[in-house]
ROTOR-787159 format. One record per atom (N, C-alpha, C): atom name; residue number from 1; y, z, x. Coordinates in Angstrom, 2 decimals, padded with zeros to 5 digits. Atoms other than C-alpha are relative to their C-alpha. Layout:
BEGIN
CA_NUM_Y_Z_X
...
//
This chain:
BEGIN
N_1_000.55_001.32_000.25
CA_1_-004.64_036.19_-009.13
C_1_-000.59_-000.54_001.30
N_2_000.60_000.66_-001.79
CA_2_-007.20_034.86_-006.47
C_2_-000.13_-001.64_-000.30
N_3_000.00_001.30_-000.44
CA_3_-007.11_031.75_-005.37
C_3_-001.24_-001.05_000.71
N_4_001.09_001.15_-000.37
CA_4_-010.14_029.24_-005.01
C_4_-000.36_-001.21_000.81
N_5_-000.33_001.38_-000.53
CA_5_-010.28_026.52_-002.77
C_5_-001.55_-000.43_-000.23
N_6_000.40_000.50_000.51
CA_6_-012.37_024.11_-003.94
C_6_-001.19_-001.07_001.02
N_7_000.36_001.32_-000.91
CA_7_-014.94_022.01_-001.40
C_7_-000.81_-001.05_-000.41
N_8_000.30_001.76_000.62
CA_8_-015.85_018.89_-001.85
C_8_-001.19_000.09_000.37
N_9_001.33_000.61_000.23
CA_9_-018.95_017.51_-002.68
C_9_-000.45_-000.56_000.97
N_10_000.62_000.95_-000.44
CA_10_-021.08_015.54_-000.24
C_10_-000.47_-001.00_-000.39
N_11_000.85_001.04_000.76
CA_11_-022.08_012.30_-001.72
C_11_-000.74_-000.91_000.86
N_12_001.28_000.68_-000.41
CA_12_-023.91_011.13_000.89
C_12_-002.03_000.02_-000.33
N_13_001.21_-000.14_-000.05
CA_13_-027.20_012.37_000.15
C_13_-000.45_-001.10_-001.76
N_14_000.55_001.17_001.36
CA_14_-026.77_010.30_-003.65
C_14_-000.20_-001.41_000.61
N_15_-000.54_001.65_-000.53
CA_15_-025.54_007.19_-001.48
C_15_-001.98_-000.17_000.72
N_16_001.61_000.18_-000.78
CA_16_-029.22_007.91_000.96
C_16_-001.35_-000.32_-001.15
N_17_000.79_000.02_001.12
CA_17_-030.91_008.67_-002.67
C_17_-000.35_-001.82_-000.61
N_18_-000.71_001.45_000.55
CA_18_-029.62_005.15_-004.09
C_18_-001.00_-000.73_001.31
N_19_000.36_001.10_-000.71
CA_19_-030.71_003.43_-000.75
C_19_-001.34_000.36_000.22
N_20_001.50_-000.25_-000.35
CA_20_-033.96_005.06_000.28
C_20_-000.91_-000.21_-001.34
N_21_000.38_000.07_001.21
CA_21_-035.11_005.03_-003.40
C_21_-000.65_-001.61_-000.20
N_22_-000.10_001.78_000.11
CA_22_-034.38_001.14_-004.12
C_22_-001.17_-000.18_001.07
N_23_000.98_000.59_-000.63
CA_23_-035.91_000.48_-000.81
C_23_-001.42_000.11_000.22
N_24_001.38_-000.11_-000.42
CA_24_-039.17_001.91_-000.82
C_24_-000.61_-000.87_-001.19
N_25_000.67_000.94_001.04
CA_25_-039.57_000.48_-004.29
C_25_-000.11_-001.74_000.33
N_26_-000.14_002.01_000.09
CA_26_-038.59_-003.34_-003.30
C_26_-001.24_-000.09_001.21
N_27_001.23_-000.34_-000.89
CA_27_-041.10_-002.38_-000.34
C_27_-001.19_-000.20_000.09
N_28_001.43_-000.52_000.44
CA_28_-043.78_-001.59_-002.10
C_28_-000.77_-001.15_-000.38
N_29_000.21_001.27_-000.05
CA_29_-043.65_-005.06_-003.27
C_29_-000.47_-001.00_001.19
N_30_000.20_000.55_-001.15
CA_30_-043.08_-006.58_-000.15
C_30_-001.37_000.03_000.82
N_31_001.03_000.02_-000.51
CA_31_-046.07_-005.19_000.80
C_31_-001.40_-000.30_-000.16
N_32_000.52_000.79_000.97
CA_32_-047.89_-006.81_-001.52
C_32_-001.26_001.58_-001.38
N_33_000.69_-001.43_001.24
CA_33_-048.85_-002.74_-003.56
C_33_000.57_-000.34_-001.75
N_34_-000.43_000.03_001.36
CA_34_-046.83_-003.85_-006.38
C_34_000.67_-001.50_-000.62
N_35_-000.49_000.87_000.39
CA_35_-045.44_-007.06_-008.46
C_35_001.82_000.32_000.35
N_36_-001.37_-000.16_000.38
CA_36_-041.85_-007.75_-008.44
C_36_000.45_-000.27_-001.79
N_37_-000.12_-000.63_001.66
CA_37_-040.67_-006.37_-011.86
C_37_001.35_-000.13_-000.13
N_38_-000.75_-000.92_000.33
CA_38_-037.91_-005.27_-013.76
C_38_000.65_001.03_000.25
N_39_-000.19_-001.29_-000.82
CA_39_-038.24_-002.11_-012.49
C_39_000.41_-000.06_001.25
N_40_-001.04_-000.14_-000.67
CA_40_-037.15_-003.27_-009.37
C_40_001.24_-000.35_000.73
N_41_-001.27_000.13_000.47
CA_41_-034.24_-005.18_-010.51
C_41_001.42_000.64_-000.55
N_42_-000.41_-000.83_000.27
CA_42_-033.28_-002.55_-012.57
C_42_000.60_000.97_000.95
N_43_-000.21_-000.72_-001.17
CA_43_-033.46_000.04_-009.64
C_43_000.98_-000.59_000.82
N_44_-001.04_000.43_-000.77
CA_44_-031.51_-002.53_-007.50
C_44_001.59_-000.03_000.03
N_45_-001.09_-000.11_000.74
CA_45_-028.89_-002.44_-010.13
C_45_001.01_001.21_000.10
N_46_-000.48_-001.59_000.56
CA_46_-028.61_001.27_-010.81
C_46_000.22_000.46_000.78
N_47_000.07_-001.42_-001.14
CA_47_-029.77_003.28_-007.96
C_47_000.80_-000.73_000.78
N_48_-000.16_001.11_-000.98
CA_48_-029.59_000.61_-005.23
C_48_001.65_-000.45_000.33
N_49_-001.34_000.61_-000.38
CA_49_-026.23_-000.65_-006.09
C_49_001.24_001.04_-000.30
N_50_-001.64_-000.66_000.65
CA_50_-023.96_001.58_-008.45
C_50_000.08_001.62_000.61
N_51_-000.22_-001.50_-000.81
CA_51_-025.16_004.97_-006.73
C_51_000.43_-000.19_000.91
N_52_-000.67_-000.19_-001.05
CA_52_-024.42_003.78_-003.73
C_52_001.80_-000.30_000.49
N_53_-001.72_-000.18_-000.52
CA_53_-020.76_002.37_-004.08
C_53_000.50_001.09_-000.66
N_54_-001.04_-001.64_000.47
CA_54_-019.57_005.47_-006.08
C_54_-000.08_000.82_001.57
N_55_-000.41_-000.95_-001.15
CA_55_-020.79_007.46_-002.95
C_55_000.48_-000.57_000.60
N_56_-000.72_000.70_-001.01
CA_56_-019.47_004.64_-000.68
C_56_001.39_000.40_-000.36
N_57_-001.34_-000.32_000.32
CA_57_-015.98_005.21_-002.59
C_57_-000.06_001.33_000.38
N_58_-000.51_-001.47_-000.67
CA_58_-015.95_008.70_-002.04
C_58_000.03_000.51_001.15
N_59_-000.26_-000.16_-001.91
CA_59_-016.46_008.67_001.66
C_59_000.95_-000.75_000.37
N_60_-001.11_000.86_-000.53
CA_60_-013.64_006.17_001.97
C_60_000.92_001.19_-000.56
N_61_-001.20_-001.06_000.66
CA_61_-011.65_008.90_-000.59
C_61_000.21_001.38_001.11
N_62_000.11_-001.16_-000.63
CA_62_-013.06_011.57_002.15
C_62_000.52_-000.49_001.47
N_63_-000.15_000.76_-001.08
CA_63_-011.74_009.20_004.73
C_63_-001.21_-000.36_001.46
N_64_001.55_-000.31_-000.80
CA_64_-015.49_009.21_006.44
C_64_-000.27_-002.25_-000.22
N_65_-000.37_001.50_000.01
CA_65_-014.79_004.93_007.10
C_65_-001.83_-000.43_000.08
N_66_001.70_000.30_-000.70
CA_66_-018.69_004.51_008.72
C_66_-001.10_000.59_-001.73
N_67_000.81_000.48_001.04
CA_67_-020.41_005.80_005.45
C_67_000.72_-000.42_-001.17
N_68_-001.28_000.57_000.67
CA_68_-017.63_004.49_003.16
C_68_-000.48_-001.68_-000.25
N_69_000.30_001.15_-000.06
CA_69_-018.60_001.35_004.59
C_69_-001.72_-000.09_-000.20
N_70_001.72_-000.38_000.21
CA_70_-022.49_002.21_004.80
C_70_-000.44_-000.39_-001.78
N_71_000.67_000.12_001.63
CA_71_-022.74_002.77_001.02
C_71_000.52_-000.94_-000.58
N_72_-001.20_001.19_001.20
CA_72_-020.15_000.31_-000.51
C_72_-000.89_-001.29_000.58
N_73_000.42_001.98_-000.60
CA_73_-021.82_-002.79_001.86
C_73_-001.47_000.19_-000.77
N_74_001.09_000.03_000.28
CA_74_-025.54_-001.60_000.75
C_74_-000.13_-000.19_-001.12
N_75_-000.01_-000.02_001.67
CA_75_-024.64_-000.96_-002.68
C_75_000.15_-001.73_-000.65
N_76_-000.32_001.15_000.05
CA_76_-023.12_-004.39_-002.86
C_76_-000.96_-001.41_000.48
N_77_000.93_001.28_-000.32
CA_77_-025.98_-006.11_-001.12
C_77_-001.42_000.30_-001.30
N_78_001.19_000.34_001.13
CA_78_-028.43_-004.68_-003.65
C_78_000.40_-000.89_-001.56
N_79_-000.25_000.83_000.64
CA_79_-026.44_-006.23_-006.25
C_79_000.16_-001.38_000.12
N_80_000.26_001.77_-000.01
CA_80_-026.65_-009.78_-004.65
C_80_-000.73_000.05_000.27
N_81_001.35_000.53_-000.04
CA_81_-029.85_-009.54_-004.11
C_81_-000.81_000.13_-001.55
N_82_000.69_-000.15_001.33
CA_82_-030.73_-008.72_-007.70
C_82_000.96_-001.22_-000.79
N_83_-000.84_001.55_000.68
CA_83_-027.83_-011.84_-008.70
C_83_-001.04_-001.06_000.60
N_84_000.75_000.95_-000.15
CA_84_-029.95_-013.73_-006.59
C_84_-001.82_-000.47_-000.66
N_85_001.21_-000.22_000.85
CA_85_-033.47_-012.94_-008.26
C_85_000.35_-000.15_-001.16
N_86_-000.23_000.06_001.76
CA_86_-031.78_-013.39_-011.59
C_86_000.63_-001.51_-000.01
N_87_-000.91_001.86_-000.11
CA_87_-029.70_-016.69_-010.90
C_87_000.54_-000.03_-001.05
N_88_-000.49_000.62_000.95
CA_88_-027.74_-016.32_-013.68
C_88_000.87_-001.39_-000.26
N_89_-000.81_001.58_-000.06
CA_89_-025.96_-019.92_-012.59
C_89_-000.59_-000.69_-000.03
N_90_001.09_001.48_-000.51
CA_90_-029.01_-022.05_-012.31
C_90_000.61_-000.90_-001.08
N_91_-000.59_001.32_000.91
CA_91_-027.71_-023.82_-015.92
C_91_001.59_-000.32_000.25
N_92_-000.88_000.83_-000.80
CA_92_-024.93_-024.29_-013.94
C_92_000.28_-001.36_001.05
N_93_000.83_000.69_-000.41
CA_93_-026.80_-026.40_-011.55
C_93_-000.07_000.74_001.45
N_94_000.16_-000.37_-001.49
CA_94_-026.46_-023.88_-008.72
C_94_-001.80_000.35_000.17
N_95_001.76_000.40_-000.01
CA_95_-030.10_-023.95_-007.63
C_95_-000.44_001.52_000.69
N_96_000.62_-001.08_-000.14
CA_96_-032.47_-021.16_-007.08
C_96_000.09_000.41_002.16
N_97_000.39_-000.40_-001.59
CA_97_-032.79_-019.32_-003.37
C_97_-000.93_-000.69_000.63
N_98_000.96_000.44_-000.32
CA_98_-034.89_-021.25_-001.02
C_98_-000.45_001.43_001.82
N_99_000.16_-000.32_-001.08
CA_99_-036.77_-019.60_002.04
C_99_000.72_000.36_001.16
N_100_-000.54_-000.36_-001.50
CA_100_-034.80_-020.50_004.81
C_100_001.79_000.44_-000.76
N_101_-001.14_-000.82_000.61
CA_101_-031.33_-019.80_002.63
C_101_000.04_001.76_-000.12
N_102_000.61_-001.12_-000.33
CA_102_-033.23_-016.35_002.39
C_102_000.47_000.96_001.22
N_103_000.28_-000.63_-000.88
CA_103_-033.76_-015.99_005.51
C_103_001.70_000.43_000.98
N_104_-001.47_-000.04_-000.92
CA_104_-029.66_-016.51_006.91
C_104_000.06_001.59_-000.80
N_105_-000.94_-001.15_001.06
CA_105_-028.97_-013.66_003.98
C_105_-000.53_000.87_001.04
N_106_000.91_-001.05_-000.79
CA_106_-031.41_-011.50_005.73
C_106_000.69_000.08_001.30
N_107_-000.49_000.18_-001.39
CA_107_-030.52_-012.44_009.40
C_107_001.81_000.44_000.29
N_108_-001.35_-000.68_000.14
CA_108_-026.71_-011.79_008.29
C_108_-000.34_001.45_-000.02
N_109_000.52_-001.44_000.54
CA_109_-027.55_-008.21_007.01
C_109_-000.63_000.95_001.00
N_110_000.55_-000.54_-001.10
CA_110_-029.94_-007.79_010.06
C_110_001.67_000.56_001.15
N_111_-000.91_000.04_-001.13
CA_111_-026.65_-008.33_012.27
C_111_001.02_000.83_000.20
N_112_-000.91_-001.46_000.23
CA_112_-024.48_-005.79_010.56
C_112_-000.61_001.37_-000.14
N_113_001.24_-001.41_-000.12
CA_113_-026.96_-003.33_010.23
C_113_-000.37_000.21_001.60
N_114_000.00_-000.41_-001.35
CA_114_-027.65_-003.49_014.27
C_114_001.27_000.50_000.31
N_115_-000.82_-000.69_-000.22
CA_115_-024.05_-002.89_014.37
C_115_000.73_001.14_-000.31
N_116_000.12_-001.12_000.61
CA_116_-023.93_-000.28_012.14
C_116_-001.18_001.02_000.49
N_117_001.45_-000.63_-000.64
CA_117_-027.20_001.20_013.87
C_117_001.15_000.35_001.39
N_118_-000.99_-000.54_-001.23
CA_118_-024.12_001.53_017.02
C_118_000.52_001.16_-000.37
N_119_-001.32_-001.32_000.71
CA_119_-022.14_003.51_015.03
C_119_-000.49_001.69_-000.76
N_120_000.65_-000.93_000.64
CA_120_-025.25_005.72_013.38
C_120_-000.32_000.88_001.69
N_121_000.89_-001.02_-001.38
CA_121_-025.85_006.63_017.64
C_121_001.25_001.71_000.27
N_122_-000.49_-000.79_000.56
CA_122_-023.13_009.15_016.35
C_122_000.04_001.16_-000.42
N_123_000.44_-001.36_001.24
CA_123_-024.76_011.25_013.82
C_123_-001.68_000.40_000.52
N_124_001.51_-001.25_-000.34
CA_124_-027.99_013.30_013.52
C_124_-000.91_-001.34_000.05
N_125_001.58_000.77_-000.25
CA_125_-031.69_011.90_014.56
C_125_-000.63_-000.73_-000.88
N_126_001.26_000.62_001.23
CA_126_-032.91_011.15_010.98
C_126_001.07_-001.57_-000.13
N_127_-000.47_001.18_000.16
CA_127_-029.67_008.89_010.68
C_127_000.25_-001.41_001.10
N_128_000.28_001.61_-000.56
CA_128_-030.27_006.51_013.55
C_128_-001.27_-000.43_-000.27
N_129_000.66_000.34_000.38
CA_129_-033.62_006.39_012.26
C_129_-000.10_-000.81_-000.80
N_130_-000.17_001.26_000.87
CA_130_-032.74_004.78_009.13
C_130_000.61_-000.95_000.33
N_131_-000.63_001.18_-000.39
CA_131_-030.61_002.43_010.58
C_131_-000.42_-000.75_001.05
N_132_000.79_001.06_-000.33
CA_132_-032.64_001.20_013.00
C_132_-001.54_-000.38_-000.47
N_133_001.01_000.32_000.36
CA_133_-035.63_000.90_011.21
C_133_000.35_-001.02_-001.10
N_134_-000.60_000.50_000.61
CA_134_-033.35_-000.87_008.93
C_134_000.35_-001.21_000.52
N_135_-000.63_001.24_-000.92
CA_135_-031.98_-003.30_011.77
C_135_-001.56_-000.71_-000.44
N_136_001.22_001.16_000.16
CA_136_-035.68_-004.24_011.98
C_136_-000.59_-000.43_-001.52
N_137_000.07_000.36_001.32
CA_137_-036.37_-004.36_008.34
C_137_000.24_-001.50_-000.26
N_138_-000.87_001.11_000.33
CA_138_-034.04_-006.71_007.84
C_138_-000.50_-001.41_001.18
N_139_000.67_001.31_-000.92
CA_139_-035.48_-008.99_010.98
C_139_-001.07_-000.60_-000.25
N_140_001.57_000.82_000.46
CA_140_-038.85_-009.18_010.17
C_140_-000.05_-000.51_-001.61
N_141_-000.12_001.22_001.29
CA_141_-037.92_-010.45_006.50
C_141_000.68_-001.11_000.34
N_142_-000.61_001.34_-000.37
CA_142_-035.65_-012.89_008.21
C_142_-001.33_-001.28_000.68
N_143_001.51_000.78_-001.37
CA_143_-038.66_-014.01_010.61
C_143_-001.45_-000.60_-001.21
N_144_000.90_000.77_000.62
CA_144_-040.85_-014.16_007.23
C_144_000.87_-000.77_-000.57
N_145_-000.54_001.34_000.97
CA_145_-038.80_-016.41_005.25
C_145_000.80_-001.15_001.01
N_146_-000.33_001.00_-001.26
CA_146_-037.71_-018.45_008.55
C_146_-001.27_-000.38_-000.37
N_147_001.31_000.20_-000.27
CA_147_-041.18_-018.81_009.14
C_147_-001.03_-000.72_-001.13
N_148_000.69_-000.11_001.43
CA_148_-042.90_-018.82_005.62
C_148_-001.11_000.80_000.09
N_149_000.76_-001.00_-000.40
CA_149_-045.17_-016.06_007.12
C_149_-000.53_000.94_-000.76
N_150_-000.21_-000.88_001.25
CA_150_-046.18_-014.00_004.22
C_150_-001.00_001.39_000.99
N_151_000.83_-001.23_-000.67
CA_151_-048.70_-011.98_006.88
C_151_001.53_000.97_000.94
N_152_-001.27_-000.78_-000.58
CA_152_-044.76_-010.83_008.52
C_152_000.79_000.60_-000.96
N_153_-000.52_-000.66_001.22
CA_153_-043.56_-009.99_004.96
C_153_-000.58_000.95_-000.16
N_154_000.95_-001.42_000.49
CA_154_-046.28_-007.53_004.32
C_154_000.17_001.21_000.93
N_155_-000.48_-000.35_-001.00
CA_155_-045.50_-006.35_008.01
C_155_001.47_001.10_000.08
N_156_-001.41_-000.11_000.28
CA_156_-042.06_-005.98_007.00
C_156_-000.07_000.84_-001.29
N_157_-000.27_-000.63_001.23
CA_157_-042.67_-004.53_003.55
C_157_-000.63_001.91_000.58
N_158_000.93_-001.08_-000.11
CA_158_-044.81_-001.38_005.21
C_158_001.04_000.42_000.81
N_159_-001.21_-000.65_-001.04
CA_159_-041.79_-000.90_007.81
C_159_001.21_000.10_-001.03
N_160_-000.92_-000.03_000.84
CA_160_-039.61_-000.85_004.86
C_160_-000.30_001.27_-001.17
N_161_000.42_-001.34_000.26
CA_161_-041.62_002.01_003.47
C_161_000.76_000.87_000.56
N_162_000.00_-001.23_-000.54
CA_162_-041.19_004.16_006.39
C_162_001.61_000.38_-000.13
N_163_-001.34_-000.48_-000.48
CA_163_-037.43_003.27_006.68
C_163_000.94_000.90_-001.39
N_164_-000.80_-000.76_001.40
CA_164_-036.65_004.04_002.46
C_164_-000.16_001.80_000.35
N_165_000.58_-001.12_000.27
CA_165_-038.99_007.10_002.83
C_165_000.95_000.90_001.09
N_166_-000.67_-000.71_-001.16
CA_166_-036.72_008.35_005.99
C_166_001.63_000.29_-000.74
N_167_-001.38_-000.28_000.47
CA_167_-033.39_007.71_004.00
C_167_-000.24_001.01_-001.30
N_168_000.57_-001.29_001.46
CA_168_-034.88_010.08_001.02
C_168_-000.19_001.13_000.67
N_169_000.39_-001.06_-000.56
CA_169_-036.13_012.68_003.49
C_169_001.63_000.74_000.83
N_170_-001.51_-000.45_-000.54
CA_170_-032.09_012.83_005.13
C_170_000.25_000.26_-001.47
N_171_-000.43_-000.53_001.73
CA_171_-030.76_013.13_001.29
C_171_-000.96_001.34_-000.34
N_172_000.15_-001.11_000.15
CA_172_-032.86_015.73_000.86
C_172_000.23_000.89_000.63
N_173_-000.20_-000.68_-001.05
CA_173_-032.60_017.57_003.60
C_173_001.77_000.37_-000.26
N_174_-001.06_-000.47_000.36
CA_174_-029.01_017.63_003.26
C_174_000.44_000.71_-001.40
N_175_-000.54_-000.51_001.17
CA_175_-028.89_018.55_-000.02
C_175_-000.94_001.94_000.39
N_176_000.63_-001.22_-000.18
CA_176_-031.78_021.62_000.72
C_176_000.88_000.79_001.49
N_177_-000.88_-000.73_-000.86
CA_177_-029.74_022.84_003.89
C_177_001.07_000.30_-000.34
N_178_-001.62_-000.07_000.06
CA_178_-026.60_022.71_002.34
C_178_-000.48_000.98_-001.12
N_179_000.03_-001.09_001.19
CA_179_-027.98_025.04_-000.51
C_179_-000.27_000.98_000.76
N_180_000.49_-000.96_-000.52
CA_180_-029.87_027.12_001.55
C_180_001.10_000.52_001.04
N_181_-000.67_-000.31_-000.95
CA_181_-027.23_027.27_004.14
C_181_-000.79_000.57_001.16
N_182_000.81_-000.03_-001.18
CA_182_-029.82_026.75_006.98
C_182_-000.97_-001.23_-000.14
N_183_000.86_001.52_-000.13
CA_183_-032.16_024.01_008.65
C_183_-001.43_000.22_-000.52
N_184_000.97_-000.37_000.42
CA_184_-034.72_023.95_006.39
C_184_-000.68_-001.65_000.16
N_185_000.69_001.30_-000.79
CA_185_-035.56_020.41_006.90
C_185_001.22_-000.54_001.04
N_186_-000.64_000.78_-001.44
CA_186_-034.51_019.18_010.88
C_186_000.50_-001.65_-000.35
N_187_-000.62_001.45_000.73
CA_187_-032.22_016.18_010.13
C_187_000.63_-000.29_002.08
//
């Protein structure tokens, strides 16, 4: 009778999928290529939020604390940012998002994400990439909705491209090296 040991899954590259995904789509907007839809409410919901805390839980289950926390906080912010685009409390009388309310969410988010951008100087090249292209992400939407700048939103939506399109290109990459068992894309 042989005996199997069993290795565990990686779920980071769903958790990168989930975040790079979402973001290029809310992006795309931002950059003024597409309306804000459904589609990427939906996405914020699905990919954005629920892919990423499942993988966030399983890196806490893998005791891996840094993306544990990575996916569970992102996952969780795409779902208040899609509570906040939906307001289901307004006939409550809680009142819609304004600009500069916006802009703290953002500027919060920016602040943990630079400190999380400490903790990515850690891991491989592609992943301080996303996280600091992420730090700034998150600044220059703070700076447009401080501001009311919509020429720093568009700014911000095209740097929010590069940073989704970078967290999709690590998810893959890990997933194609880990099959191939070699660097087939440099992470």
């Amino acid at each position: 009778m042989s005996s199997h040991t069993k290795k565990a899954a990686n779920p980071g590259p769903l958790g990168l999928l989930g975040f790079g995904m979402t973001t290029v789509l809310l992006n795309l907007h931002n950059a003024g290529v597409i309306e804000l839809s459904i589609v990427i409410v939906a996405m914020g919901l699905a990919v954005g939020g629920a892919a990423q805390i499942i993988a966030g839980v399983t890196e806490f289950r893998e005791g891996n604390t840094f993306g544990g926390t990575a996916f569970s906080a992102y996952g969780f912010f795409w779902w208040s940012l899609c509570i906040i685009w939906i307001n289901p409390f307004g006939s409550a009388g809680i009142r819609a998002a304004d600009e500069k309310s916006m802009g703290f969410y953002l500027l919060l988010w920016g602040i943990f994400t630079l400190f999380m951008f400490f903790g990515a100087l850690a891991h491989n090249t592609v992943t301080k990439i996303v996280f600091l292209s992420l730090t700034v992400l998150f600044f220059l939407l703070a700076a447009g909705d401080f501001t009311e700048n919509h020429g720093i939103k568009i700014i911000a939506g095209y740097e929010g491209i590069f940073c989704g399109a970078s967290a999709i290109y690590s998810a893959v990459g890990q997933i194609v090296n880990g099959e191939c068992n070699k660097t087939v894309f440099p992470l």
